[in-house]
C-alpha positions as CSV (number, residue, x, y, z in Angstrom):
1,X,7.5,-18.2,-3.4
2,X,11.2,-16.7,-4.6
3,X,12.9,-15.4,-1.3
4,X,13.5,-12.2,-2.7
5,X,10.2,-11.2,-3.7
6,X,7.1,-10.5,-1.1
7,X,4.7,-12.6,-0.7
8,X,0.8,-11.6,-0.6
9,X,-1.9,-13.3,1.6
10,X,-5.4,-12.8,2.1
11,X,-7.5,-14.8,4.3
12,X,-10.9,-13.8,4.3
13,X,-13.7,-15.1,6.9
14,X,-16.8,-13.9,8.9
15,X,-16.8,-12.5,12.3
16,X,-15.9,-15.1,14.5
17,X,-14.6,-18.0,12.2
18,X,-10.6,-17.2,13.7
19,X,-9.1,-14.7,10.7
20,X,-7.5,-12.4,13.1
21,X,-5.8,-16.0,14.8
22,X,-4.9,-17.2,11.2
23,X,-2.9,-13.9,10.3
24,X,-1.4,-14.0,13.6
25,X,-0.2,-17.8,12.9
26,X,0.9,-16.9,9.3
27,X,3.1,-14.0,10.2
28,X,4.8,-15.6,12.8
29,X,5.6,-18.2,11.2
30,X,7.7,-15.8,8.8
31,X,8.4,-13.3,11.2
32,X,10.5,-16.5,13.0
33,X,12.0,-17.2,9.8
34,X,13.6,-13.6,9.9
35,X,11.4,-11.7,7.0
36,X,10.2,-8.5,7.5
37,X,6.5,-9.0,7.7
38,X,3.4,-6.6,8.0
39,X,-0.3,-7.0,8.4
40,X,-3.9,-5.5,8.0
41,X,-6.9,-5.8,9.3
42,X,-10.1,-5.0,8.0
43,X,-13.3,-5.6,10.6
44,X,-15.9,-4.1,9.3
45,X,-19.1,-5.4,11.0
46,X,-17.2,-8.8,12.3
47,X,-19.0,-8.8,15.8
48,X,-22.2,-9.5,13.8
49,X,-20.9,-12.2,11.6
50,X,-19.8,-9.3,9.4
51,X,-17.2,-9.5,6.7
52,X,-13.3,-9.9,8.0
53,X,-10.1,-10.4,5.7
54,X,-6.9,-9.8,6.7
55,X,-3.3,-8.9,4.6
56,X,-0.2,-10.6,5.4
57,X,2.6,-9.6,3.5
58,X,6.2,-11.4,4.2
59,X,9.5,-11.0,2.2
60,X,13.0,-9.3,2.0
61,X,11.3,-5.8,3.0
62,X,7.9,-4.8,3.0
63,X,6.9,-0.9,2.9
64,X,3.2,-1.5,2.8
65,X,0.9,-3.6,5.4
66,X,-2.0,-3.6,2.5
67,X,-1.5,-5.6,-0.6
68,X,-1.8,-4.1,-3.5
69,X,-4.6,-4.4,-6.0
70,X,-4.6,-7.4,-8.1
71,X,-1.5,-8.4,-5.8
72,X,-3.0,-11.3,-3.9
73,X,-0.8,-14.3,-4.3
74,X,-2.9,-16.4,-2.1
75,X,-6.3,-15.9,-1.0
76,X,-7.7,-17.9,1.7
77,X,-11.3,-18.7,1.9
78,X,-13.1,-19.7,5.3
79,X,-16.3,-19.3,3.1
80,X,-16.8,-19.7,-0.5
81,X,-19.3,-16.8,-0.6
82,X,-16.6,-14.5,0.5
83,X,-14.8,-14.8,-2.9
84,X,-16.7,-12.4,-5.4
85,X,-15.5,-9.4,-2.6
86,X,-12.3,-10.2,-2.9
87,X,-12.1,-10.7,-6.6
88,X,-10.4,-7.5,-7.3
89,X,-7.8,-8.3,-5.0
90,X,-6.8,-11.0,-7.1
91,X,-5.3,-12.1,-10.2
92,X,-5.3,-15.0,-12.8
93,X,-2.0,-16.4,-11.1
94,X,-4.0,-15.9,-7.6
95,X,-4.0,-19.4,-5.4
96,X,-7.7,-19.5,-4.0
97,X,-7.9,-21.8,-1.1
98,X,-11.3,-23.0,0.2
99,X,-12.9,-24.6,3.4
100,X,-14.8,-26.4,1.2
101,X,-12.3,-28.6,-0.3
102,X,-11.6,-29.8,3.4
103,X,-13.6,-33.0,4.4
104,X,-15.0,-30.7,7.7
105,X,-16.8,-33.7,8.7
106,X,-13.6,-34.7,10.3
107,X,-12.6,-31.9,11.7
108,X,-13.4,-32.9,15.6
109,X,-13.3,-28.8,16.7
110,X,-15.4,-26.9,14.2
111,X,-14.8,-23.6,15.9
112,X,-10.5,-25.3,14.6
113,X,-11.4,-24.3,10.7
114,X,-9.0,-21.5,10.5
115,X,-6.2,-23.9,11.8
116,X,-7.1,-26.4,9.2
117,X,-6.7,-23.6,6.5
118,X,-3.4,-22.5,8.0
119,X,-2.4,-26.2,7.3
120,X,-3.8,-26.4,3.8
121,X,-1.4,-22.8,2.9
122,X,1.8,-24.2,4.9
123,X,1.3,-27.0,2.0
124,X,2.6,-24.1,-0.3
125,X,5.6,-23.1,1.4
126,X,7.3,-26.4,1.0
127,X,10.8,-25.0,2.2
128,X,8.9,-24.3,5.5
129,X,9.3,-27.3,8.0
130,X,5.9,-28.6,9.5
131,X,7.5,-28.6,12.8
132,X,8.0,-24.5,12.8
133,X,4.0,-24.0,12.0
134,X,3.2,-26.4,14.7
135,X,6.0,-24.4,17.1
136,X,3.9,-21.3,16.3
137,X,0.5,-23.0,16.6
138,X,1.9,-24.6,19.9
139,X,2.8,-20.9,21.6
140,X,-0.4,-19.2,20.3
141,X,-3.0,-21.7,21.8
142,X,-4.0,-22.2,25.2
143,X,-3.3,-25.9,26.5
144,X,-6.9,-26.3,26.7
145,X,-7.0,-25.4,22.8
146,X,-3.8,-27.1,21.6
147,X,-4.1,-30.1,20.9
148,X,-7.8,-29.2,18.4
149,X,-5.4,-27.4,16.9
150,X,-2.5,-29.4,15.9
151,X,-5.2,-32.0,14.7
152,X,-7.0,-29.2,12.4
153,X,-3.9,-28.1,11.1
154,X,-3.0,-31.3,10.4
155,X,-6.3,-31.9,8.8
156,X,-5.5,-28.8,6.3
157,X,-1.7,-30.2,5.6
158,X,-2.5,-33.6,4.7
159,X,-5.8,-32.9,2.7
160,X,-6.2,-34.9,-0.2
């Protein structure tokens, strides 16, 4: 994305499946690379396997924490049936992301998916280093969590 424009995410999940984690890696991530960056949070029913997305929104300056409609630049899908609520948040130049293009049968942590899809994004920020998203991934995790995580990520990154 042009540095001097912002940039729209919206990862979308279930209650449970890490979406709150994923924003939280995403934003800083860009936060670290100095851009003003703001977030939103949308639980809904999410202890009950409910509905959760979340906003990220990163660039020069940002006013708003919500993304505006049909403003999505990328939308991130830990479930395919999520899409069709989130259709109106998008656009035709929207970049829909989905587990389901991961192989999850290598994914050694299954509770790692949101990790894996952080990976598969970072592949669209190519000026972003690997090395800062695993810094970030490295300082959010517990020890006992790391190292499923730096593989799931890595899973998502190198994807074919």
């Amino acid at each position: 994305m042009p540095p001097d424009r912002v940039t729209n995410v919206k990862i979308a999940g279930v209650g449970g499946m890490g979406v709150l984690t994923s924003t939280r890696i995403l934003a800083e991530v860009f936060f670290r690379r100095g851009l003003d960056v703001k977030k939103a949070e949308v639980h809904g029913m999410s202890q009950r396997g409910g509905s959760v997305c979340s906003d990220v929104r990163f660039g020069p300056k940002v006013f708003s924490p919500m993304i505006p409609a049909a403003g999505t630049d990328f939308l991130v899908l830990f479930q395919d049936d999520q899409e069709p609520i989130y259709a109106a948040d998008c656009s035709p130049a929207t970049i829909v992301l989905r587990a389901s293009a991961l192989d999850l049968s290598k994914l050694k942590n299954k509770r790692a998916l949101n990790t894996a899809m952080i990976g598969m994004l970072s592949r669209e920020f190519a000026g972003v280093p690997e090395s800062e998203w695993l810094a970030v991934i490295r300082d959010i995790f517990p020890e006992k969590l790391r190292e499923a995580n730096i593989e799931a990520f890595a899973l998502g990154r190198h994807h074919a």
